[in-house]
N, C-alpha and C positions, 0 to 999 in steps of 0.2 A: 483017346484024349488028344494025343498031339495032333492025329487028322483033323480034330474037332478047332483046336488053336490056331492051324494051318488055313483053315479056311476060314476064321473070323478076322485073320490078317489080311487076308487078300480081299475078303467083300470090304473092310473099312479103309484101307487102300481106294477102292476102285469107289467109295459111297466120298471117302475125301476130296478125292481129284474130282468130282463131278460137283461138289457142294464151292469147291473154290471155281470151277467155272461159273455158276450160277446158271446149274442145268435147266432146261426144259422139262428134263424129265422127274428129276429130283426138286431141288427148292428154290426153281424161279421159274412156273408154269407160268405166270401171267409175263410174257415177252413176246415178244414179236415173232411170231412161227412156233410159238408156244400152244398148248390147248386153253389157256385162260388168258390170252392176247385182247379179247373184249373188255378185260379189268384194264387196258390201256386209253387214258383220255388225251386225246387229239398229239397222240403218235408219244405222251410220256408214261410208261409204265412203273407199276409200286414194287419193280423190284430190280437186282442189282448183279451184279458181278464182282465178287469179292477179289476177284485176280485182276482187272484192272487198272486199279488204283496204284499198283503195283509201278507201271508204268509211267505214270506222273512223277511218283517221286523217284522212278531213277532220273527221267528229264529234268527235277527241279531241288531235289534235297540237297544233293551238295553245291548247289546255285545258290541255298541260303541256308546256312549253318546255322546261325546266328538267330532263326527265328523257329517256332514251331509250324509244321507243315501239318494242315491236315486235307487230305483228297474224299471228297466225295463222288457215288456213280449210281445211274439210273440208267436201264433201260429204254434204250428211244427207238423211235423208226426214224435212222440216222437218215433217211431222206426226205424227211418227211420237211412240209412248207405248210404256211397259209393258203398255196396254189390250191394243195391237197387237201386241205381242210385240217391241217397237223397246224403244229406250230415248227417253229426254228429251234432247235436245242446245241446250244453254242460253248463251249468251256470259258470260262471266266474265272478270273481271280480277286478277291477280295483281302483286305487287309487290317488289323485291328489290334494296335501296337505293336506286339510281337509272334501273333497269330497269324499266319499269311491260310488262307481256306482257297483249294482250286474245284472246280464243279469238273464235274468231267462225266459224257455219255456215250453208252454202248449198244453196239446191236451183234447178234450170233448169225453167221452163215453156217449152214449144214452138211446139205446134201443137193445136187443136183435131184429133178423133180421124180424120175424112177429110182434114185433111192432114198427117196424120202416114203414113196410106198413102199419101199421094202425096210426102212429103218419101222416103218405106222405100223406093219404088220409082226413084227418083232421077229424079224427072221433069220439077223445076224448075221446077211449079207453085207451089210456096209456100218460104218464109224455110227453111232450111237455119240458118241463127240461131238460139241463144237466142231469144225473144221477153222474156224475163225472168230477172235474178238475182234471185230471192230469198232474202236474206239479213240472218240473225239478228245486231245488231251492240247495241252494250253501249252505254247514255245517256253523256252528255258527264256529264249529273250525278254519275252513279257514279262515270266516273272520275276526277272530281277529288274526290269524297266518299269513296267509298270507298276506290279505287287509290290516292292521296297524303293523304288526310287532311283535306280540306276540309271548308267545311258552306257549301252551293249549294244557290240552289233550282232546284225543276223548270222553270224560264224557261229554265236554259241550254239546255234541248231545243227551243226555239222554232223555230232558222232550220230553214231548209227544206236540211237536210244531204243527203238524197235526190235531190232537184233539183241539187242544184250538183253530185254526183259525177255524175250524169248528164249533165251540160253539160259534164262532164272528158271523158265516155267518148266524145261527139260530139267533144270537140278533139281527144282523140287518135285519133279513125278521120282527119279532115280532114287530121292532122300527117303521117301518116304511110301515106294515099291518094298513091298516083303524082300526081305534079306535075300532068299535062295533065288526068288525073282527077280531081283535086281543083278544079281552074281550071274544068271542064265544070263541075260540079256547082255550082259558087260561082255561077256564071251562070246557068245551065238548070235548075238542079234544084229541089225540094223542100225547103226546109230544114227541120229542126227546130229548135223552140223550147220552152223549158220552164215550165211552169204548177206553182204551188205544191202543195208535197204536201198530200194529203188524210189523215185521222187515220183508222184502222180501229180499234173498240174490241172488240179481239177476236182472237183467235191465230185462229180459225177462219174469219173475215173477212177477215182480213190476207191469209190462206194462198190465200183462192179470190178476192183482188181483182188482176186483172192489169194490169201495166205498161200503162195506157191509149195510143193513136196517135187522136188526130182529128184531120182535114183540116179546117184551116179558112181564113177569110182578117184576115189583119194587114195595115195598112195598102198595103191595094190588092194583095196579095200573095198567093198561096198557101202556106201552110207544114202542116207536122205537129206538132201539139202535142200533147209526152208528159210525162204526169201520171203521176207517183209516188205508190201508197198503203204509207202509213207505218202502227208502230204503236209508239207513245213512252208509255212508263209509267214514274212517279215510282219515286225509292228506296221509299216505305212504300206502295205502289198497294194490296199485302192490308190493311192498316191502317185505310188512309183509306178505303175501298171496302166491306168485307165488315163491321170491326169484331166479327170473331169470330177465336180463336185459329185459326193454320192448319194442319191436318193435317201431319203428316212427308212424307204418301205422292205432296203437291202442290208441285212445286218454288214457289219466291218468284217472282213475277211481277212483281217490280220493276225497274230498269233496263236494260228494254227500248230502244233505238232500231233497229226494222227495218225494210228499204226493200227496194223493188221495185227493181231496178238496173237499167239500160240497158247493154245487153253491146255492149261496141268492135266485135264481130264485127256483130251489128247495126246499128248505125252505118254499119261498114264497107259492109255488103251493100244497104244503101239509098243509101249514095253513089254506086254503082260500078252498081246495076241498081235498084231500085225506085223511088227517089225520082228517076228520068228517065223512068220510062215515060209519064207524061202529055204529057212533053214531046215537041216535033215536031223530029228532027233526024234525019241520017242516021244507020243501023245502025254504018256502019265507024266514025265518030267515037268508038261506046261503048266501042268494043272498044281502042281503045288508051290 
């Protein structure tokens, strides 16, 4: 019986952490590198990322106490254009009395393309994980500027909001890892730690910089340190930047805050088997 209990802790563990990424594999096949990616109409897909939203409101909740926040997230192909025959999917905020509503859009990177045959063939050579959320989320500036009325400047985009949601998605894989799992890994494993976001000046930069992991050492330690590249542009970014009227046919490129996100399910999957393989312990220890 306990062995029986033992392992119904650990598969809803590992079926949690994959349900709040808004796996591929579990309940959000219709995504972009997904197997039901053709239920996507012109680069928006009908499903989500429940850990996303996450990230809006550390950018924006305590910007506006005072009102109700609610974030929305869809699946896109974040590069997608009219070029391509997509549309633009842009974060935007809306406002309605005391209701402030932010849209906000994601897409998952995985695997380099020899391990995505080996993730296709189930062979458990590589991460089954996201390796990456990337997603489009709206400046703190805007929404106290635009959404309630303020006049902020671009400072408020300063902290390193990327970084801290990411150090959530590591607490909640830790919270909510089986106890003796979590206890293993606290001792033996690999931790992660987080380094300040990096700024990409560029949708096109943003798009192809991935959620960085290096092994390093801290004080006398080994850990993984994962660096977030961000891309934060001011309310007037065409204004200040180009100084030429902007076309109709180019959306405004202004209050941007986008981050590489660190998926729970990844977390999860390096507490439970990655971030122990260097370690020296017995096999059966892993497994419970």
């Amino acid at each position: 019986a306990a062995e029986v209990s033992s392992s119904q802790d650990i598969l809803k563990a590992i079926a949690d952490a994959y349900e709040m990424e808004g796996s591929r594999r579990f309940n959000a096949p219709a995504q972009v590198g997904g197997p039901d990616e053709k239920s996507c109409v012109r680069g928006l897909c009908p499903t989500s990322s429940p850990w996303a939203p996450t990230a809006q409101q550390v950018i924006s909740q305590s910007a506006v106490p005072d009102y109700s926040l609610k974030v929305t997230n869809a699946y896109v192909d974040l590069g997608g254009s009219p070029v391509t025959g997509k549309d633009f999917h842009l974060p935007n905020v809306t406002t309605s009395g005391k209701d402030v509503t932010i849209t906000t859009y994601s897409g998952c990177y995985w695997n380099d393309k020899l391990d995505e045959i080996y993730d296709d063939l189930d062979t458990g050579f590589t991460f089954t994980s996201a390796q990456e959320i990337g997603t489009k989320l709206y400046s703190r500036q805007c929404t106290l500027n635009v959404g309630v009325g303020k006049n902020v400047s671009f400072s408020e985009d300063d902290p390193d909001f990327c970084a801290q949601t990411n150090q959530m998605a590591y607490d909640w894989a830790l919270k909510h890892a089986p106890g003796k799992s979590a206890s293993r890994f606290q001792s033996k494993g690999v931790p992660f730690v987080f380094g300040a976001d990096v700024q990409k000046a560029g949708g096109p930069l943003f798009l192809n910089a991935r959620l960085q992991f290096t092994e390093k050492q801290q004080d006398g330690k080994n850990v993984m340190e994962v660096v977030s590249f961000k891309q934060a542009t001011e309310q007037n970014y065409w204004e200040d930047h180009f100084h030429v009227p902007r076309p109709s046919s180019i959306p405004d490129p202004g209050c941007y805050h986008y981050c590489k996100l660190l998926s729970p399910a990844r977390a999860m999957e390096w507490m439970l088997v990655d971030g122990l393989r260097s370690q020296d312990f017995e096999l059966e220890s892993v497994l419970i």
